[in-house]
N, C-alpha and C positions, 0 to 999 in steps of 0.2 A: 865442611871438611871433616873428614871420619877420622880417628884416632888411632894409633898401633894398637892403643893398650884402653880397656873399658875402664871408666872409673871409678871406685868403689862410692857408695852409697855413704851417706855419712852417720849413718847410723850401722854397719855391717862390722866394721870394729869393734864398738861396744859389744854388740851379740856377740861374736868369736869369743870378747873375754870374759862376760857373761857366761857362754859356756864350757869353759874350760875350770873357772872358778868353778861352778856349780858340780862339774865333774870330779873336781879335786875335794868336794865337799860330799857328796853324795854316794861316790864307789865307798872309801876306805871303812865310811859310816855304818854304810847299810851292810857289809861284807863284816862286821866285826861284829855288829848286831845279832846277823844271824849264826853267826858263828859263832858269837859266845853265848848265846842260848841253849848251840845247840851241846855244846861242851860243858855245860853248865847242868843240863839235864841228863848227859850222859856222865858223867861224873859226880853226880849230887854234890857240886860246890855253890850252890846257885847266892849267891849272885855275882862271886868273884871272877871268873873268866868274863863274862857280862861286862862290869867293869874297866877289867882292864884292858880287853880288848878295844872297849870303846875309848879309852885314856888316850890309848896307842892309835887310835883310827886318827883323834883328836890332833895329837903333833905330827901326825903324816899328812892331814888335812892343812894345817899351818906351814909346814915345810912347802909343800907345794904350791899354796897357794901366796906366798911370800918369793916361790921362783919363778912363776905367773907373773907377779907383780913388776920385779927387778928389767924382768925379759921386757916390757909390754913400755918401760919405766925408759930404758934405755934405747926400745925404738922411738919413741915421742923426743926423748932427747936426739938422738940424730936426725931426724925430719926438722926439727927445729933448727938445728943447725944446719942444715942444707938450707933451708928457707933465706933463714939468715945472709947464709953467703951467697945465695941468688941474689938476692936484696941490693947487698954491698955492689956488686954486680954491676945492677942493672942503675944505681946512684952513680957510681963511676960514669955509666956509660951518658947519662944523661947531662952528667958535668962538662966530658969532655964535647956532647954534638953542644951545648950551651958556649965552650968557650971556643971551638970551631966556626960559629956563627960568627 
């Protein structure tokens, strides 16, 4: 019997959050890096734009990856709770063909 819908792999979650983390780590990092290099050597402050910009890549990386989190946090709590009230469900129904018999 073929399905409407394919069913995800169970490890294809993990990787999506895998890479969105890694994303949310890797753009702000590397963009502030080269950026404050290159302001650093155009400005002879060298190392302070360097610095800061990395500080600032730093809590843009944590803000993100803590909205990642919540998001990813909140769908596992709904699937659980859908589980759950299947469950109840499908105990119901077994009680009631049991006291039907």
């Amino acid at each position: 019997m073929a399905k409407d819908t394919p069913e995800k792999a169970w490890w294809q979650p993990a990787v999506a959050v895998f890479g969105e983390v890694t994303g949310w780590i890797v753009v702000p990092i590397v963009l502030a890096l080269f950026a404050g290099k290159y302001l650093d050597e155009k400005k002879g402050t060298e190392p302070w734009y360097f610095l800061g910009l990395t500080g600032v890549a730093f809590i843009i990386s944590c803000i993100g990856i803590t909205i990642i989190a919540s998001k990813y946090i909140k769908q596992v709590e709904k699937e659980n709770k859908k589980k759950l009230n299947q469950n109840s469900i499908n105990e119901q129904r077994n009680r009631d063909n049991r006291n039907s018999e």
